[in-house]
C-alpha positions as CSV (number, residue, x, y, z in Angstrom):
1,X,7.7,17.8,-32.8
2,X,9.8,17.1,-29.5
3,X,8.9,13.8,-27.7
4,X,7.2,15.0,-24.5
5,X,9.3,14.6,-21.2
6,X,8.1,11.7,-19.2
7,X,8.8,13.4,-15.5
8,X,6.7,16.8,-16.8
9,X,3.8,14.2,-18.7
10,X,0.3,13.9,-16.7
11,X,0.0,11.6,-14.6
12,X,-1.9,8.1,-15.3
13,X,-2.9,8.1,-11.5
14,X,-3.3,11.2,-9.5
15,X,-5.0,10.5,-6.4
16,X,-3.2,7.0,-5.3
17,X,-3.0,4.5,-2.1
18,X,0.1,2.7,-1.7
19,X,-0.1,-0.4,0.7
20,X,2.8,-1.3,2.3
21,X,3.3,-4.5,4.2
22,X,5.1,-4.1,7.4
23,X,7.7,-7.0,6.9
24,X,8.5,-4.3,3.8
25,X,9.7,-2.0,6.8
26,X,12.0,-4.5,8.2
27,X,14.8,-4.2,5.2
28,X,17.5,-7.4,5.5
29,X,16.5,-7.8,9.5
30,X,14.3,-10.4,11.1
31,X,12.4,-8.1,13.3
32,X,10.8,-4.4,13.5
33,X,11.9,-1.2,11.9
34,X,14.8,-0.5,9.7
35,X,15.4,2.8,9.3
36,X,17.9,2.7,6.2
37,X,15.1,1.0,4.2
38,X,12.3,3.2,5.4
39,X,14.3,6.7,3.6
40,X,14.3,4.4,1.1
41,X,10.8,4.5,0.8
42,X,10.5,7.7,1.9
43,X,12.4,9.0,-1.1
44,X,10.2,7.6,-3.4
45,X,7.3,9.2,-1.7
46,X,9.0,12.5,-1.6
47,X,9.4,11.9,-5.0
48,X,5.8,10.9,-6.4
49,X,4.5,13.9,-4.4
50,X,6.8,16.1,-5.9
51,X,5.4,15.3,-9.2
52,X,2.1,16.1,-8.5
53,X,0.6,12.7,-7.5
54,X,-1.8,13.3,-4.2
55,X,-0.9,10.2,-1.6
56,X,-1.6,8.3,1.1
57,X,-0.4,5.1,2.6
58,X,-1.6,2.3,4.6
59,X,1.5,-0.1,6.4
60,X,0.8,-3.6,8.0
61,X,2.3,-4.3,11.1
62,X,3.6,-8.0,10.5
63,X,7.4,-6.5,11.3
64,X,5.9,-6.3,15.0
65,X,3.4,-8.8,15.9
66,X,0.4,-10.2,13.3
67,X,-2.9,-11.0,14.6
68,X,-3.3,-14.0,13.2
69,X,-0.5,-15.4,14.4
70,X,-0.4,-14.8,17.5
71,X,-4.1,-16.2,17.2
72,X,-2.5,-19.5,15.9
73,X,-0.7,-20.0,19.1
74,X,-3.7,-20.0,21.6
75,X,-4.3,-16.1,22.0
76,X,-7.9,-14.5,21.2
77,X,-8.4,-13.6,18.3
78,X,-10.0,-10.5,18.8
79,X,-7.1,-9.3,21.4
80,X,-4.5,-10.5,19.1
81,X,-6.0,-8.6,16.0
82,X,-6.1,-5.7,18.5
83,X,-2.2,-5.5,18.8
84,X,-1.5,-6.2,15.6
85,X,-3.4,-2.7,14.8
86,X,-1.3,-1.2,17.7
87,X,1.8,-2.4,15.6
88,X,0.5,-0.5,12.4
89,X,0.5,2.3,14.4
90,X,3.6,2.4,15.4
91,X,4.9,1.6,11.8
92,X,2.8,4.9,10.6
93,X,4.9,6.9,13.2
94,X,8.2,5.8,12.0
95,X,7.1,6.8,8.3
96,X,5.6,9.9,9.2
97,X,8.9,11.1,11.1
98,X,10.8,10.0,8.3
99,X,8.9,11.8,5.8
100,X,9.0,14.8,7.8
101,X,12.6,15.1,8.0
102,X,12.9,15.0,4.0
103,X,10.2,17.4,4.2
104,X,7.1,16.0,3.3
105,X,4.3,17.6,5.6
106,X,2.4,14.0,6.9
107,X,-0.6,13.2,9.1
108,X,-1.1,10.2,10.6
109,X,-5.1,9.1,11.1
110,X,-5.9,6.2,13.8
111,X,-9.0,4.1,13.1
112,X,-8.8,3.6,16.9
113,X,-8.5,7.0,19.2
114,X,-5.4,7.8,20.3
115,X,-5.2,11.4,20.4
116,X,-2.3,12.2,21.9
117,X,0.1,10.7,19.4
118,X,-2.1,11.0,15.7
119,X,-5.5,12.1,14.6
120,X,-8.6,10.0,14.4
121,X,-9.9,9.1,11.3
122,X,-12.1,11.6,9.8
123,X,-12.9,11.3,5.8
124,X,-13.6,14.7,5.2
125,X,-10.3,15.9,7.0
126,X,-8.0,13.4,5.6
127,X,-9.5,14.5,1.9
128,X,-8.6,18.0,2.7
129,X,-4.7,17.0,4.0
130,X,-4.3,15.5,0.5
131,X,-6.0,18.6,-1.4
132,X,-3.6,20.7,0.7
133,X,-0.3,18.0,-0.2
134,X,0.1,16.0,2.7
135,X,0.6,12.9,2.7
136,X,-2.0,10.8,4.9
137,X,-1.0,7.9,6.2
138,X,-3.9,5.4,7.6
139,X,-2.9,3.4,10.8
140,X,-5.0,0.5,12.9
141,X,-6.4,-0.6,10.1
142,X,-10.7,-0.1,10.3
143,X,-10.8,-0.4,14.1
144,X,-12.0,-3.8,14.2
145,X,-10.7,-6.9,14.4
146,X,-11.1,-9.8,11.4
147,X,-10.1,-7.8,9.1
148,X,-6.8,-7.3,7.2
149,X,-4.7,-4.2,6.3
150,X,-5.3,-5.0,2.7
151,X,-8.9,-4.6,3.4
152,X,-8.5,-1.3,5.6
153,X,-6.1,-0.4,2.3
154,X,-9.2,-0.9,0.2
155,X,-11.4,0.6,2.3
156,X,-9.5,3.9,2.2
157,X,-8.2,3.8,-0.9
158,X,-12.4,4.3,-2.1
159,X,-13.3,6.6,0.5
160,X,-10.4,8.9,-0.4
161,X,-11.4,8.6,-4.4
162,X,-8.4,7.1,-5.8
163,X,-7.3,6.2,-9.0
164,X,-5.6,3.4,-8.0
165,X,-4.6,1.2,-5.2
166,X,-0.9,0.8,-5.4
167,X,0.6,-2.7,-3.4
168,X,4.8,-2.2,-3.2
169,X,6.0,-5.5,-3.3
170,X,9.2,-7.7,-2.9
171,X,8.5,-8.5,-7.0
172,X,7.5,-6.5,-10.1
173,X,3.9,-7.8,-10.2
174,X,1.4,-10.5,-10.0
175,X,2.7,-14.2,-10.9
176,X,1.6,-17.6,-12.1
177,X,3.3,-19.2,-9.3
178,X,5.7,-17.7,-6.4
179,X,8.8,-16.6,-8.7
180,X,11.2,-17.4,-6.1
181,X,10.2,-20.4,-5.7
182,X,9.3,-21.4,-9.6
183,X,11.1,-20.6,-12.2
184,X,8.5,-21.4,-14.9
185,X,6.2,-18.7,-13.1
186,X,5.0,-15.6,-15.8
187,X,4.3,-12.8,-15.1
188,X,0.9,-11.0,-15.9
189,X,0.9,-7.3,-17.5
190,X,-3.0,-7.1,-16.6
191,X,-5.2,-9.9,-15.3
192,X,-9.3,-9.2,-14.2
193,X,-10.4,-9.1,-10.5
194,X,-12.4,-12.2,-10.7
195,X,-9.3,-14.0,-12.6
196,X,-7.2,-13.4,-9.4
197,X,-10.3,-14.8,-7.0
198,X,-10.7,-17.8,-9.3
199,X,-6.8,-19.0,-9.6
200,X,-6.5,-17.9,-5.6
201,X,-3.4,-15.6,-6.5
202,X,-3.1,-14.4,-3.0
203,X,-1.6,-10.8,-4.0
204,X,-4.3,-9.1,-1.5
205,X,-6.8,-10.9,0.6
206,X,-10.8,-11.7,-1.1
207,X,-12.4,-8.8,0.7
208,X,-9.9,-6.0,-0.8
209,X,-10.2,-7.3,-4.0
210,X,-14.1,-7.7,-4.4
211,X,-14.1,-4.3,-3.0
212,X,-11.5,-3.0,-5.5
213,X,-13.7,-4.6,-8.2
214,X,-17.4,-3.3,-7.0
215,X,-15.5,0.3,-6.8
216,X,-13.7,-0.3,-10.5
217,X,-10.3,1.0,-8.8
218,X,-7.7,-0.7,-10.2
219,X,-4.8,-2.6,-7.9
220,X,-1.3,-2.1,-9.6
221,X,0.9,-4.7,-8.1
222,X,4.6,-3.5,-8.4
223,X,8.2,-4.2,-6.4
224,X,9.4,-0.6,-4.8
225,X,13.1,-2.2,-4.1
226,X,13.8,-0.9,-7.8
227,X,14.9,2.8,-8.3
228,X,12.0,5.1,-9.8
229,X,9.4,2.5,-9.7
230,X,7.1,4.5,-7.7
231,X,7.6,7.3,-10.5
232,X,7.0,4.8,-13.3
233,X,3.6,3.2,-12.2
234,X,2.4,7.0,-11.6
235,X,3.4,7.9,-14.9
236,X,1.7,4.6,-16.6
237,X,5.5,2.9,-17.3
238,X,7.8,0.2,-16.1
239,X,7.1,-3.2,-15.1
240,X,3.9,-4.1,-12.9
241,X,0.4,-5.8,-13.3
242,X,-2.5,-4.1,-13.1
243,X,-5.5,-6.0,-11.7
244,X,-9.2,-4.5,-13.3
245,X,-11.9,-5.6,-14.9
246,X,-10.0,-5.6,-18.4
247,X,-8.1,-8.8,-17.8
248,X,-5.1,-9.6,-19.7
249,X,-2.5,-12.9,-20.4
250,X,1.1,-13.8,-18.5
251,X,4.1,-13.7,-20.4
């Protein structure tokens, strides 16, 4: 019997997140938007939804301004969060434009009104953009300050009934110990929600995870710098960790 062909096989996860960070978005620069490296990731998007997988995306806005930092040198917290949502809407504008010029139909949905640029945030109409193949991309986060992306990524990510929560990283998955800065560091093919909380693995704040784990959607942690890596974790392949309640051991 012929071996079935991976790029016509199901899918493992249909329905998907993907959480970008925004310092993703600046490529080999210091500051903001690097178009070169946003096709890039637009590609891979293109390429996902062409085989069938239903997405949408949340982007941090660190490549512009971060709340918290700007609250670590003497601004409100409130006011800096408040930008730094501002800043994740401009980083879903970038994408959306990108995508539409490879010709992905995309709607951008603001937790905070803004009607002249992007939709707001309405479940039931964001649902139907992704039933219909568009890809949905959530921007200011949940409207609200003290929280993270990673949480608004959570947050979404159940609402929309996902299979998965995907995180594109700078590395192929969760860690021992920072890879680039020990060598000894294993990598983990699976590891449990509470595992990550416990040994403080940092791969998405406490909130996303503990909603992750009350929801039982599984995180898959995986670098999108390789070729086809998007592709792979969709179809259940390559190299990434999965975070669930199964648990696993580094190698």
């Amino acid at each position: 019997m012929a071996s079935e062909n991976p790029e016509t096989s199901p899918l493992k996860y249909k329905r998907v997140l993907l959480k970008l960070s925004g310092e993703a978005l600046m490529g080999p620069g210091q500051f903001g938007i690097d178009i070169p490296t946003v096709e890039q990731f637009a590609r891979a998007i293109a390429n996902a939804r062409a085989a069938g997988a239903e997405i949408c995306l949340v982007i941090g806005g660190g490549n512009i301004f971060r709340g918290m930092a700007g609250a670590a040198k003497g601004m409100e917290r409130a006011q800096a969060d408040s930008m730094g949502m501002l800043a994740t809407v401009m980083n879903a504008l970038a994408m959306q434009s990108v995508l539409e010029t490879q010709g992905v139909p995309t709607r951008v949905q603001s937790a905070i009104t803004m009607d002249q640029i992007c939709e707001p945030y309405i479940r039931r109409r964001a649902q139907r953009h992704m039933e219909k193949g568009r890809v949905v991309i959530f921007a200011a986060g949940i409207g609200n300050p003290f929280f993270t992306t990673d949480t608004g990524a959570a947050l979404r990510a159940i609402e929309m009934n996902c299979d998965a929560l995907l995180k594109g990283t700078q590395v192929d998955g969760v860690y021992t110990a920072d890879p680039k800065l020990d060598s000894t560091a294993m990598r983990y093919d699976e590891i449990a929600y509470q595992e990550l909380l416990v040994k403080d693995l940092r791969v998405m704040d406490s909130s996303a995870v503990s909603l992750m784990r009350d929801n039982n959607i599984p995180i898959v942690v995986f670098s999108l710098k390789e070729e086809g890596s998007l592709l792979n974790v969709l179809h259940g392949r390559g190299k990434s960790t999965t975070i669930s309640n199964k648990g696993g051991v580094a190698k």
